[in-house]
MOPAC internal coordinates of N, CA, C and O (Angstrom, degrees):
PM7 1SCF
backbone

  N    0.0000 0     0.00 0     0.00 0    0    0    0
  C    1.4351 1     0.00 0     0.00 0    1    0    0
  C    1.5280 1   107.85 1     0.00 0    2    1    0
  O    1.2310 1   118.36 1   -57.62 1    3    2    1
  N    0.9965 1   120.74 1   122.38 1    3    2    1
  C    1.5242 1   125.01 1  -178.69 1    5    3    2
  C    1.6995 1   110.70 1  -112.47 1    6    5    3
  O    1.2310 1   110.96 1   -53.20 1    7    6    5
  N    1.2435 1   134.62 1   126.80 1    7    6    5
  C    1.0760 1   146.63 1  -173.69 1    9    7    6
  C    1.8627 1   112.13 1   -46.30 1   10    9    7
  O    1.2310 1   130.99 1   118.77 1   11   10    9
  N    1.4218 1    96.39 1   -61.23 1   11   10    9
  C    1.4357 1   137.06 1  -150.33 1   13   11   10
  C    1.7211 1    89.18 1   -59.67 1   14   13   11
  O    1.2310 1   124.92 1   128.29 1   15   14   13
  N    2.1879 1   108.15 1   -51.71 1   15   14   13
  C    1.0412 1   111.03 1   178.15 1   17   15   14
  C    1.3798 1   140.01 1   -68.60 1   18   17   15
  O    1.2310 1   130.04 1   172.37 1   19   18   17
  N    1.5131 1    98.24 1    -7.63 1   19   18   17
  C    1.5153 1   124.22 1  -168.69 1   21   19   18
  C    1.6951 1    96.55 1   -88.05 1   22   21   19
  O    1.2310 1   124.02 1   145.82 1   23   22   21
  N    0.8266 1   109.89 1   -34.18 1   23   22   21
  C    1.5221 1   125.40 1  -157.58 1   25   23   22
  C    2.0023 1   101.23 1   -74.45 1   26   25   23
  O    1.2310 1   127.31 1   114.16 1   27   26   25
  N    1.4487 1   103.55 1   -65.84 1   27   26   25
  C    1.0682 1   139.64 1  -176.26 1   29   27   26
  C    2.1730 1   108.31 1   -47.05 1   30   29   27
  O    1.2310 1   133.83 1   117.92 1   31   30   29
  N    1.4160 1    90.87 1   -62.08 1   31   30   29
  C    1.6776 1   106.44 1   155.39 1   33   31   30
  C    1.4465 1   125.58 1   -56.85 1   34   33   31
  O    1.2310 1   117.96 1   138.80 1   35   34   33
  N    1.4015 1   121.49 1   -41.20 1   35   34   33
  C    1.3779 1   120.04 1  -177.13 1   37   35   34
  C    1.7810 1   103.21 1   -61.99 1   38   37   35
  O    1.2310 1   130.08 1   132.07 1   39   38   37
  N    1.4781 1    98.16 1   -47.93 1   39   38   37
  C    1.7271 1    99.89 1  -162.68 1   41   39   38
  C    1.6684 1    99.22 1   -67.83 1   42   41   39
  O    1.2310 1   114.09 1   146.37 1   43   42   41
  N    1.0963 1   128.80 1   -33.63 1   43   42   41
  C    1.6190 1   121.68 1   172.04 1   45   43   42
  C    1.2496 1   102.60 1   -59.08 1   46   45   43
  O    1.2310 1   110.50 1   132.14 1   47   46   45
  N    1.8667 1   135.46 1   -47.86 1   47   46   45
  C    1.1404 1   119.65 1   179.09 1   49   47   46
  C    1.6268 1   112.13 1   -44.64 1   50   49   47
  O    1.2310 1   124.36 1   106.32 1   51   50   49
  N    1.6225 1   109.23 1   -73.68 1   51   50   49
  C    1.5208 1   131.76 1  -164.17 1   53   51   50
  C    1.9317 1    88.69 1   -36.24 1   54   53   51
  O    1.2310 1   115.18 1   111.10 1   55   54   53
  N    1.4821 1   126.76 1   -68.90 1   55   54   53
  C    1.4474 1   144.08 1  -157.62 1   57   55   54
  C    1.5877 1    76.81 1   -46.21 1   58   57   55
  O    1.2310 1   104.64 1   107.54 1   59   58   57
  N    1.6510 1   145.98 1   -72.46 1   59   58   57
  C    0.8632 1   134.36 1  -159.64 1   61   59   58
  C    1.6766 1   126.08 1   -76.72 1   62   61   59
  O    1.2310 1   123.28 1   154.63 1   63   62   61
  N    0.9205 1   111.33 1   -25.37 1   63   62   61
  C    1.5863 1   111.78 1   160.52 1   65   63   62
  C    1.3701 1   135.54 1   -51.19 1   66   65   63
  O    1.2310 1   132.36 1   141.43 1   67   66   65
  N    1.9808 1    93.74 1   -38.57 1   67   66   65
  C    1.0945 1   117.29 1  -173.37 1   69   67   66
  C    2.0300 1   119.16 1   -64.87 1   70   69   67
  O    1.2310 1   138.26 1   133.86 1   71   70   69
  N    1.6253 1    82.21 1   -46.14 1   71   70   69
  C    1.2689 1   103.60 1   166.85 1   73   71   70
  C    1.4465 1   135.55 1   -50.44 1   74   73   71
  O    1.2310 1   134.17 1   130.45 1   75   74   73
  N    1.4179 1    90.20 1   -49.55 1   75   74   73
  C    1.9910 1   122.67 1   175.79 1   77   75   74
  C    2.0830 1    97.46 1   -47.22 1   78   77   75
  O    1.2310 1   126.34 1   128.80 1   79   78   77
  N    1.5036 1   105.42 1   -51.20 1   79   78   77
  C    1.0800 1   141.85 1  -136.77 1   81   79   78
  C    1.6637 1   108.68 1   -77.06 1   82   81   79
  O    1.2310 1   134.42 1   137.54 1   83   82   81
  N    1.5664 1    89.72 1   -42.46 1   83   82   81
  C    1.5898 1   110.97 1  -164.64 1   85   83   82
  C    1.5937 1    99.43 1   -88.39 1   86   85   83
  O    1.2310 1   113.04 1   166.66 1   87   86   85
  N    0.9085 1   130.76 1   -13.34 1   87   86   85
  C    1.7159 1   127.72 1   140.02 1   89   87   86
  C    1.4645 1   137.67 1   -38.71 1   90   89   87
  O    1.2310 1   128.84 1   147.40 1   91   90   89
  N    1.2732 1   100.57 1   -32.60 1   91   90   89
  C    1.6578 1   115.75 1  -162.58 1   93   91   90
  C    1.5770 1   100.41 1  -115.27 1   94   93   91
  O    1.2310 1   123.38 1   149.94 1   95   94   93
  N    1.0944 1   111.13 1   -30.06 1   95   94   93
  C    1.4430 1   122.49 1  -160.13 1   97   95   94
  C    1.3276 1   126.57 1  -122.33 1   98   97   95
  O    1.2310 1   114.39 1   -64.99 1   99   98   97
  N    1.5002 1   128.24 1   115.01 1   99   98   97
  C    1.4676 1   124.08 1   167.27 1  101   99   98
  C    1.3523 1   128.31 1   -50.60 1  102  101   99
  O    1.2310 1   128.30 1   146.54 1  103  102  101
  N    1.3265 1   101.62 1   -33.46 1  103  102  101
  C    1.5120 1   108.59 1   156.74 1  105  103  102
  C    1.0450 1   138.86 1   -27.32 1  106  105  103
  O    1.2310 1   133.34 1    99.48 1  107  106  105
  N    1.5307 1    91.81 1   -80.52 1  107  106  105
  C    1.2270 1   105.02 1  -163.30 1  109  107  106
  C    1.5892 1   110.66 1   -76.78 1  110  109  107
  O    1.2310 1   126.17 1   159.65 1  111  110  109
  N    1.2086 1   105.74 1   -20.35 1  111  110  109
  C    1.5784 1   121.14 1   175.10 1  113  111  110
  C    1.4786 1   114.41 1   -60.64 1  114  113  111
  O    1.2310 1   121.43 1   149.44 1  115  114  113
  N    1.7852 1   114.86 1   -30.56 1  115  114  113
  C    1.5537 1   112.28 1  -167.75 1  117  115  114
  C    1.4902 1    96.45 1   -85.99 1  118  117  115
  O    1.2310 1   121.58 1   153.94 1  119  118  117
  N    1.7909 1   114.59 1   -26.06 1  119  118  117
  C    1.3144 1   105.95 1  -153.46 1  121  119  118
  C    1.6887 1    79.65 1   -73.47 1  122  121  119
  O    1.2310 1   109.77 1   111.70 1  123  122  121
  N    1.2414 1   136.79 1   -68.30 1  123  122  121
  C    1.3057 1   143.18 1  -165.73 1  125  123  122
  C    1.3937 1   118.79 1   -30.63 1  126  125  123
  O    1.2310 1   123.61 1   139.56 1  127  126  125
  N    1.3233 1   110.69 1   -40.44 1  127  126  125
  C    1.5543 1   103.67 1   177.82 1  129  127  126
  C    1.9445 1    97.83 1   -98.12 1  130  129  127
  O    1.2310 1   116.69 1  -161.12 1  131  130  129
  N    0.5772 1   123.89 1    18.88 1  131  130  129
  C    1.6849 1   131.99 1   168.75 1  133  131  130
  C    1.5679 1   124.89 1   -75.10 1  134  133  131
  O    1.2310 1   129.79 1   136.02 1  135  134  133
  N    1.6082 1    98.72 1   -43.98 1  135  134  133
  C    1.3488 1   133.29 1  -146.31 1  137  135  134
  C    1.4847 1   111.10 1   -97.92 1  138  137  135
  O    1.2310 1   118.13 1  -110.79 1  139  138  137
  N    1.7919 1   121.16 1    69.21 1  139  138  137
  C    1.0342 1    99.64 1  -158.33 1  141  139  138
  C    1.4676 1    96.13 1  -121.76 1  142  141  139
  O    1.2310 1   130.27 1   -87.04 1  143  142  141
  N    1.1842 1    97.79 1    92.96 1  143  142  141
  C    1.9099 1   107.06 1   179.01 1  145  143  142
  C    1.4275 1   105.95 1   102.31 1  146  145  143
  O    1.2310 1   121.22 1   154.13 1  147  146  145
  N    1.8028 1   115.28 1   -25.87 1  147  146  145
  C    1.2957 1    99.84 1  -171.47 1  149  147  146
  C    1.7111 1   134.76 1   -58.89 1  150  149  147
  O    1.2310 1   131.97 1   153.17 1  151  150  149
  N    1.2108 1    94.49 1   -26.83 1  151  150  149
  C    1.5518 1   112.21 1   172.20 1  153  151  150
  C    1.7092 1   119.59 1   -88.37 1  154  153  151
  O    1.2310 1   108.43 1   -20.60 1  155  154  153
  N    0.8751 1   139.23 1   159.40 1  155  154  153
  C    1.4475 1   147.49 1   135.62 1  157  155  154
  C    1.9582 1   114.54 1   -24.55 1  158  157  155
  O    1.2310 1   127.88 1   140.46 1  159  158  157
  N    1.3955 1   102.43 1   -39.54 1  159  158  157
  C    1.9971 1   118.18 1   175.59 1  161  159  158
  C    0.9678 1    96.44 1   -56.49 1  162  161  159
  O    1.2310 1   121.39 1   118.02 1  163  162  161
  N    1.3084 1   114.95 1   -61.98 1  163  162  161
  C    1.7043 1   129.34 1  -153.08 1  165  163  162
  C    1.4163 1   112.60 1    43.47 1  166  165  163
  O    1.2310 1   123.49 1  -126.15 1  167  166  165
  N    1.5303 1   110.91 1    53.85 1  167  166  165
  C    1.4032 1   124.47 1   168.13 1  169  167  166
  C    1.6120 1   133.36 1   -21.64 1  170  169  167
  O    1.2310 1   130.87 1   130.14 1  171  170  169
  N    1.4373 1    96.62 1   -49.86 1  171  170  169
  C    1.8470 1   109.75 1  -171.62 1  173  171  170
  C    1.3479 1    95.81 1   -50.95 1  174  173  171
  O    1.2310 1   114.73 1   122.28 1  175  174  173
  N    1.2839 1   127.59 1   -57.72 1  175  174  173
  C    1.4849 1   156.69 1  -174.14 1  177  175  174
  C    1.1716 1   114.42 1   -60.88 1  178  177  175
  O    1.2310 1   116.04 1  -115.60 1  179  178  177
  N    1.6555 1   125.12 1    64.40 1  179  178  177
  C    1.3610 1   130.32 1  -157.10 1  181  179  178
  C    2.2348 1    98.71 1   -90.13 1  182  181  179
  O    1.2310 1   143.35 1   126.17 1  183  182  181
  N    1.2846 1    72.25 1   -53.83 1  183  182  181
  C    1.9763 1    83.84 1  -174.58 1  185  183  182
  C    1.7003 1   108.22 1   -44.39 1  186  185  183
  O    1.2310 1   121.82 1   146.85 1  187  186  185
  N    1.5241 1   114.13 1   -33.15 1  187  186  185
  C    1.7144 1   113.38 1  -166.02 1  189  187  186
  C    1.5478 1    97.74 1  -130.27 1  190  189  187
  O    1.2310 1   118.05 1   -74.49 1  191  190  189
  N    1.6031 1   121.32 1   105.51 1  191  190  189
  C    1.3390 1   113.53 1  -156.74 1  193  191  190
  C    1.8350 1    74.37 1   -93.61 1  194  193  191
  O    1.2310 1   127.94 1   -21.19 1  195  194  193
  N    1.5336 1   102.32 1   158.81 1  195  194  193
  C    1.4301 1   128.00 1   169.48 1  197  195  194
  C    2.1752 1    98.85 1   -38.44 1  198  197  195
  O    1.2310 1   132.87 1   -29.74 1  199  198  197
  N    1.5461 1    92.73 1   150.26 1  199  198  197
  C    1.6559 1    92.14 1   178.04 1  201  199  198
  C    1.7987 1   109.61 1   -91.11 1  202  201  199
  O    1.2310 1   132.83 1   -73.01 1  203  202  201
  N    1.3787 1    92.81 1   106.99 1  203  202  201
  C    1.7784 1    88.60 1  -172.13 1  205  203  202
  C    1.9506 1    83.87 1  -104.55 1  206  205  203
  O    1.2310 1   121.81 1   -20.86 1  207  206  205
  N    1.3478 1   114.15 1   159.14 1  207  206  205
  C    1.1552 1   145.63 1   174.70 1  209  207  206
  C    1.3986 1   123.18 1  -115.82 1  210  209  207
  O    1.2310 1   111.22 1   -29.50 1  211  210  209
  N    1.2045 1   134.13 1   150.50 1  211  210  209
  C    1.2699 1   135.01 1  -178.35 1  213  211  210
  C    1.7613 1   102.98 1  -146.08 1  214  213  211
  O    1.2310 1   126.82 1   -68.44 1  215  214  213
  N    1.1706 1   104.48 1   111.56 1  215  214  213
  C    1.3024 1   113.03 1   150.20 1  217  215  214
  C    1.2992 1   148.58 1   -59.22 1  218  217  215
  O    1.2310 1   114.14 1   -89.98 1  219  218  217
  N    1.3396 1   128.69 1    90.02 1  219  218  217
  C    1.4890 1   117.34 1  -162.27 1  221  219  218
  C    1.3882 1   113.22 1   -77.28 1  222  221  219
  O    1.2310 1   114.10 1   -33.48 1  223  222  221
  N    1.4095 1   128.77 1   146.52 1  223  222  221
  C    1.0667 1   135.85 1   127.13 1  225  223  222
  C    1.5207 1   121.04 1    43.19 1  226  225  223
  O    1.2310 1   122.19 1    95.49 1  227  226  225
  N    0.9418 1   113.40 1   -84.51 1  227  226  225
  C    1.9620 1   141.76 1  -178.22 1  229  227  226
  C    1.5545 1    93.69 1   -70.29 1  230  229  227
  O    1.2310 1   118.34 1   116.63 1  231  230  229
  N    1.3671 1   120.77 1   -63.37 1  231  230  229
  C    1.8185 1   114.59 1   179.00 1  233  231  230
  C    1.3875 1   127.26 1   -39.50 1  234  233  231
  O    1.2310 1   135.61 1   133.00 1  235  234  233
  N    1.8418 1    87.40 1   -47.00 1  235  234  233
  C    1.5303 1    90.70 1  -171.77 1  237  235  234
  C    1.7869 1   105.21 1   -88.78 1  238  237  235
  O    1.2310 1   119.56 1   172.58 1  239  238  237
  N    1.2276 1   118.45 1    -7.42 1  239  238  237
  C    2.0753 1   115.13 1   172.91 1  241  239  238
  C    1.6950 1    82.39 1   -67.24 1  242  241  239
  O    1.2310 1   111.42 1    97.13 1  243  242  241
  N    0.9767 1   133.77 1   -82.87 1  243  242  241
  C    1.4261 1   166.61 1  -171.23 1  245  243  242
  C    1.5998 1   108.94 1   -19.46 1  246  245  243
  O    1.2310 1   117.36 1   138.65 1  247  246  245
  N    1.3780 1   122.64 1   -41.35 1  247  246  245
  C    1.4775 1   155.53 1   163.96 1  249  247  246
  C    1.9776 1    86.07 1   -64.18 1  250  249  247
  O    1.2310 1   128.91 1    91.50 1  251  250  249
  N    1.2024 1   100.45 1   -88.50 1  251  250  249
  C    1.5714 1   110.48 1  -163.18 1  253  251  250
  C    1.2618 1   108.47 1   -48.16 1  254  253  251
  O    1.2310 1   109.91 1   156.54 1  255  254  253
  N    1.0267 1   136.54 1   -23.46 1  255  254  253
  C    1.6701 1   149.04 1  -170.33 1  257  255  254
  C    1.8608 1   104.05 1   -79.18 1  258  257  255
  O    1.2310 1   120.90 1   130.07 1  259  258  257
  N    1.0156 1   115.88 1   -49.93 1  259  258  257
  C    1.1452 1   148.71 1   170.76 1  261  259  258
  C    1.8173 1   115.40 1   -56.04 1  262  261  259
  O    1.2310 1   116.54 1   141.93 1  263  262  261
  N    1.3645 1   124.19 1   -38.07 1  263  262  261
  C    0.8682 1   128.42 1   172.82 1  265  263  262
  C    1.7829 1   117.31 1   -77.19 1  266  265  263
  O    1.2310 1   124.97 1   -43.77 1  267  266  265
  N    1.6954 1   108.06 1   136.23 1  267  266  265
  C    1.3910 1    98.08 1  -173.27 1  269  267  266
  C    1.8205 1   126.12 1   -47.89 1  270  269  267
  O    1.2310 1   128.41 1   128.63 1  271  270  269
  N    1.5056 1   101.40 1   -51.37 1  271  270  269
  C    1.3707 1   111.44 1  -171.64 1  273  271  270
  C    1.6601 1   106.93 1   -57.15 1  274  273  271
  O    1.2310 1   121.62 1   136.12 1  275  274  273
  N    1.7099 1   114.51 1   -43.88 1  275  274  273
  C    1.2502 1   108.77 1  -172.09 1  277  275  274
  C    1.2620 1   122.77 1   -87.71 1  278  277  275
  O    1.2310 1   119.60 1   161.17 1  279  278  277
  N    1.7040 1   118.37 1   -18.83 1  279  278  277
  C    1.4525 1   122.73 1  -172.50 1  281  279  278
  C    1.6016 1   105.63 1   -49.02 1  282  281  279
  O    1.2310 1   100.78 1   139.44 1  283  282  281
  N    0.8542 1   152.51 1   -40.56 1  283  282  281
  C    1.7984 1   149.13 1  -178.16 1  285  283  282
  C    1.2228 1    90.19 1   -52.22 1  286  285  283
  O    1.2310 1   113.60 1   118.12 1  287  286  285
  N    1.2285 1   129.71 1   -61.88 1  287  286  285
  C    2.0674 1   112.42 1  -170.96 1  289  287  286
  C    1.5492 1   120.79 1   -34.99 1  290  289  287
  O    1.2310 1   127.00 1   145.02 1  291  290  289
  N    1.1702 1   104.15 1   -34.98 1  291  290  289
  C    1.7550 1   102.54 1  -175.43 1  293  291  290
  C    1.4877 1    88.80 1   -69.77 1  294  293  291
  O    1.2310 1   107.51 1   154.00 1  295  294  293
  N    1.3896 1   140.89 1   -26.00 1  295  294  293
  C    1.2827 1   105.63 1  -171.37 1  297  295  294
  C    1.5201 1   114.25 1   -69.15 1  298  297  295
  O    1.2310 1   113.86 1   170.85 1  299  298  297
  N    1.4444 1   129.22 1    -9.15 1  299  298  297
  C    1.3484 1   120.21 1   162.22 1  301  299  298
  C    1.5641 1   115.34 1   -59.50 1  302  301  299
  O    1.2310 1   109.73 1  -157.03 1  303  302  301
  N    1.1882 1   136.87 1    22.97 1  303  302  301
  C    1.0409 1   137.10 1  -178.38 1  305  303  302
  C    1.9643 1   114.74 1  -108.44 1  306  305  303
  O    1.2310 1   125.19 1   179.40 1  307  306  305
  N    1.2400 1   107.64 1    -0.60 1  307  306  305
  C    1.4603 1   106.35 1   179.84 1  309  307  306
  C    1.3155 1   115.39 1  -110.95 1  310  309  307
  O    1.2310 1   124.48 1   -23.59 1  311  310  309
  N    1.0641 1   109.01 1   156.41 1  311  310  309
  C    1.2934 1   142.24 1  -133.03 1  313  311  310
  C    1.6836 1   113.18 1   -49.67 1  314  313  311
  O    1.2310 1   122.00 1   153.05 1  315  314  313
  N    1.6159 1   113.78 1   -26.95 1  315  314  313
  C    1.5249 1   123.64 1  -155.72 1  317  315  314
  C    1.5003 1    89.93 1  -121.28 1  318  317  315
  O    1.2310 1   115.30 1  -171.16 1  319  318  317
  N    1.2027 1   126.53 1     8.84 1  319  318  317
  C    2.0259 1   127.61 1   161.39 1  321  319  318
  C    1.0587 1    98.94 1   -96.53 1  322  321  319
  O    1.2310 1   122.69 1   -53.73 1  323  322  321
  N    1.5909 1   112.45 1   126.27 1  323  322  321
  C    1.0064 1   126.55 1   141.89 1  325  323  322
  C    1.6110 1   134.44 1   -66.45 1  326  325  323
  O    1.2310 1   133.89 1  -107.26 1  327  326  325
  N    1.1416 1    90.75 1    72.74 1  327  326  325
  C    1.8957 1    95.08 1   176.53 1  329  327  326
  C    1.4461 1   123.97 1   -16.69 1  330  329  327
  O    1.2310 1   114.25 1   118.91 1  331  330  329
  N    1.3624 1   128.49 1   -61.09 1  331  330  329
  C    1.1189 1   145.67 1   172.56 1  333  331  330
  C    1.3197 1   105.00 1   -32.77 1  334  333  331
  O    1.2310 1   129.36 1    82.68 1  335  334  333
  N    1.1704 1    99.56 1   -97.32 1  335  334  333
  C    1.7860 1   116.11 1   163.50 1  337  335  334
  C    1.3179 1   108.97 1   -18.27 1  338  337  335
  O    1.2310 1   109.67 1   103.40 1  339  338  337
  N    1.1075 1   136.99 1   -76.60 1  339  338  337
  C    1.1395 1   140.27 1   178.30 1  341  339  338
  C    1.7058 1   120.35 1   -35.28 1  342  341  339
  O    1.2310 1   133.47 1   126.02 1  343  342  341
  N    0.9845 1    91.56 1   -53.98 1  343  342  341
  C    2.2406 1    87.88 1  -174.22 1  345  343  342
  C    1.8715 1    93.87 1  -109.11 1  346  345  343
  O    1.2310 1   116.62 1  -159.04 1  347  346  345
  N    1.2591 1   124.03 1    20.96 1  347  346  345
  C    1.2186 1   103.80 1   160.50 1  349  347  346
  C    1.4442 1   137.81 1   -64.12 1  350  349  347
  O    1.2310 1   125.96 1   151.78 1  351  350  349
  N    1.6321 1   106.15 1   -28.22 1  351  350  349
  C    1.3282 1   117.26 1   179.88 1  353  351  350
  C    2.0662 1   107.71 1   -62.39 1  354  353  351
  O    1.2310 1   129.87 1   169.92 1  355  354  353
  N    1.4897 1    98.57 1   -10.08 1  355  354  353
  C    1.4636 1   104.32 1  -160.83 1  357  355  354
  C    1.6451 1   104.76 1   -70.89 1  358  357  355
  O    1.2310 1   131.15 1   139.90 1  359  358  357
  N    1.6255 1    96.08 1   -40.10 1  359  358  357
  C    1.4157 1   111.54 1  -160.81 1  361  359  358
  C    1.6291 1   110.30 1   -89.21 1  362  361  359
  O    1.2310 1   124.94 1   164.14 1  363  362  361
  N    1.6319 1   108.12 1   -15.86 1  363  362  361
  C    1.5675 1    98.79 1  -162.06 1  365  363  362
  C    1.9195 1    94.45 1   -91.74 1  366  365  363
  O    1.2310 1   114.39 1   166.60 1  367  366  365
  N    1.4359 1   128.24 1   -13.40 1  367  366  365
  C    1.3965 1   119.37 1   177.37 1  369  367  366
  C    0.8362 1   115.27 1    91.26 1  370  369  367
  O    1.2310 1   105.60 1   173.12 1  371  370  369
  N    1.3924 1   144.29 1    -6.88 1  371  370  369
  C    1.1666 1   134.73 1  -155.36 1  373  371  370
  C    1.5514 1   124.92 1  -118.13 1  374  373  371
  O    1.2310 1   129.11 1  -125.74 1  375  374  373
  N    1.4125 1   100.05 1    54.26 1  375  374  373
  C    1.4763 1   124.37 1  -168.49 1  377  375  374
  C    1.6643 1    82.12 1  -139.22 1  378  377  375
  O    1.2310 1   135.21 1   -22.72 1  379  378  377
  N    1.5471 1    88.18 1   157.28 1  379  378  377
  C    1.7412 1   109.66 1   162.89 1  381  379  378
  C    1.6672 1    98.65 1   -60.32 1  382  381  379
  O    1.2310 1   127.50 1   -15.19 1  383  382  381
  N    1.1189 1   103.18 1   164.81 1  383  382  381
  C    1.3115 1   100.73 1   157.87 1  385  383  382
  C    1.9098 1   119.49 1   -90.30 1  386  385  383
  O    1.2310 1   128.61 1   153.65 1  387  386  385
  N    1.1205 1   101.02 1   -26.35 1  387  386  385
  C    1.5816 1   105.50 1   177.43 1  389  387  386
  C    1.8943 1   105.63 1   -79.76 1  390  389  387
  O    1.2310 1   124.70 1   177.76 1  391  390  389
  N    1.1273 1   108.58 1    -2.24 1  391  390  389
  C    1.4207 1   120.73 1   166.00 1  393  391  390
  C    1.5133 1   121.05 1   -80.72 1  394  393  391
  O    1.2310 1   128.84 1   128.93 1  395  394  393
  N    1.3844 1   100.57 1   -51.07 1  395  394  393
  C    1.7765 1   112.25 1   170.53 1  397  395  394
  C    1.0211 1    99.78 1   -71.98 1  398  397  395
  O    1.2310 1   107.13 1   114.41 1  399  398  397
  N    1.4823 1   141.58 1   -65.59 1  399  398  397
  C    1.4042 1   123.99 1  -167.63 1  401  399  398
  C    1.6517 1   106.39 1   -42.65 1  402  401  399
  O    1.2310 1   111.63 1   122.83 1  403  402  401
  N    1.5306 1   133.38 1   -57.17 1  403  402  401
  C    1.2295 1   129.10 1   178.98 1  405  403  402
  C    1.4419 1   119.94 1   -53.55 1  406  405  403
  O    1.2310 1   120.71 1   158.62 1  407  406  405
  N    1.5130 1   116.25 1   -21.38 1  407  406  405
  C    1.5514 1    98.12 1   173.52 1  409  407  406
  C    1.4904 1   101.72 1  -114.53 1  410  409  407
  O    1.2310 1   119.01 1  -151.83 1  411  410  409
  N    1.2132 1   119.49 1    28.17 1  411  410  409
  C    1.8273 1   112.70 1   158.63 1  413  411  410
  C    1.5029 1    91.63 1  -107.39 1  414  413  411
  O    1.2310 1   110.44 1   153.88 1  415  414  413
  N    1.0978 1   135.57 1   -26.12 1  415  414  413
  C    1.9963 1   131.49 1  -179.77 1  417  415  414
  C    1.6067 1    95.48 1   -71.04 1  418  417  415
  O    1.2310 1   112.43 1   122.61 1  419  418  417
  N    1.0181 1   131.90 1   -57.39 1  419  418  417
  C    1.5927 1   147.36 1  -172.44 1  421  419  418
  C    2.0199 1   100.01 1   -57.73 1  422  421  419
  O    1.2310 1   123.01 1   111.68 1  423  422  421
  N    1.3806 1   111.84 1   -68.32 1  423  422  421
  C    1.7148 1   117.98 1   150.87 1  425  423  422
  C    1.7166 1    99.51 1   -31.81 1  426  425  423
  O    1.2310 1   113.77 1    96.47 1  427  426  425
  N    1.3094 1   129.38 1   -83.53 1  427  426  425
  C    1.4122 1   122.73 1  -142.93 1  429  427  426
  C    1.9079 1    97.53 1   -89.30 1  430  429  427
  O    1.2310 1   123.99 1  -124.11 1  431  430  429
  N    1.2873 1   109.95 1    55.89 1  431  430  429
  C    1.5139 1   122.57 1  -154.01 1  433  431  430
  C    1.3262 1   114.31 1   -33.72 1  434  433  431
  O    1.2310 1   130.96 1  -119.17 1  435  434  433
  N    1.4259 1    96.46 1    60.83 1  435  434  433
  C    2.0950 1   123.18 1   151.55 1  437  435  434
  C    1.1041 1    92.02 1   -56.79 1  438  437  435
  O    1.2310 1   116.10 1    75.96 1  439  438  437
  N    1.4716 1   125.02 1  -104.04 1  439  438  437
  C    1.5295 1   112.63 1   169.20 1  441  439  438
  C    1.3288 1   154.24 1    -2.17 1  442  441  439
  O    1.2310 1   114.25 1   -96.09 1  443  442  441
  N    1.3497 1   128.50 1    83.91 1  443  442  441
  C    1.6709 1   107.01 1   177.48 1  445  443  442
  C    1.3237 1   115.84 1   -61.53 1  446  445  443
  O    1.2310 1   109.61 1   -34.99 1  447  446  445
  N    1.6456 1   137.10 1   145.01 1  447  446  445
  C    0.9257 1   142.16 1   160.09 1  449  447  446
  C    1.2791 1   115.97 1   -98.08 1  450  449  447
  O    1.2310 1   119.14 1   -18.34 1  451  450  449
  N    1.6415 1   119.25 1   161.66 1  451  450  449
  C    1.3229 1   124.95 1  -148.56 1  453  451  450
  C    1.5123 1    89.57 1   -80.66 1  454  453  451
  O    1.2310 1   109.62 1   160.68 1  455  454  453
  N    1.3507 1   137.07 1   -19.32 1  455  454  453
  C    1.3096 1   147.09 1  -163.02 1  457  455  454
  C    1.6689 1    90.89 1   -89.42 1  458  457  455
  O    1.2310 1   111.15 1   155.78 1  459  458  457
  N    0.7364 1   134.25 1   -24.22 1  459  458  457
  C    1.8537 1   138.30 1  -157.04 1  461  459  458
  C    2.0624 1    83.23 1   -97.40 1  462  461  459
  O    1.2310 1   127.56 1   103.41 1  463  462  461
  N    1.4207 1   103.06 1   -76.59 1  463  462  461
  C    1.5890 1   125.56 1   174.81 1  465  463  462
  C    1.6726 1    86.51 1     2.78 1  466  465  463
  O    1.2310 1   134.09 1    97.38 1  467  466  465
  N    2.0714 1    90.36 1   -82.62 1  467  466  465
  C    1.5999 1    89.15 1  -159.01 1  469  467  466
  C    1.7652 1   124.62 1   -63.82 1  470  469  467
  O    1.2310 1   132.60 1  -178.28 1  471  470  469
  N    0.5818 1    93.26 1     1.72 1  471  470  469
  C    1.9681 1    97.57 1  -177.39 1  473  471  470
  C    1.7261 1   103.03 1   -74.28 1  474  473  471
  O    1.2310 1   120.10 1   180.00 1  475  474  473

């Protein structure tokens, strides 16, 4: 679930309702021609809807991969990890939570470990 995409989709919904809307309705018709930039809709402005973006999938691994703290996660991606295995403990809950946070910091080696120490 990505925020950015949720966000981005709603206002194409609202822009189209609005539209649907301003037919039937004085309302919705005053707010529409009212609305000129003030919103995210930017109603007045029917011909050039606002520039919304969508991030796919692949951009945003690709983004995260790329980042210092997170780039090591893609290495769960080769060939002899078992993925599954690997982030199952994530999904079943049954850790503290101040427990998981310490072994995803210790994973994203924020943490020194006493094994790291001696080297």
């Amino acid at each position: 679930m990505d925020v950015v995409n949720l966000h981005t989709e709603q206002i194409e919904n609202l822009r189209e309702l609005f539209s649907a809307k301003a037919c039937t309705s004085d309302l919705h018709s005053v707010v529409s021609l009212a609305d000129k930039g003030y919103t995210p809709l930017n109603l007045a402005n029917r011909d050039d809807p606002p520039n919304l973006s969508f991030l796919y999938d692949t951009e945003k691994q690709e983004q995260w991969s790329r980042k210092e703290l997170h780039g090591h996660h893609h290495e769960i991606n080769q060939p002899h990890i078992d993925k599954k295995a690997s982030n199952i403990w994530l999904m079943k809950g049954e850790l503290f939570a101040k427990t998981e946070g310490f072994l995803i910091a210790i994973q994203d080696q924020v943490i020194t470990t006493n094994n790291y120490k001696n080297v």
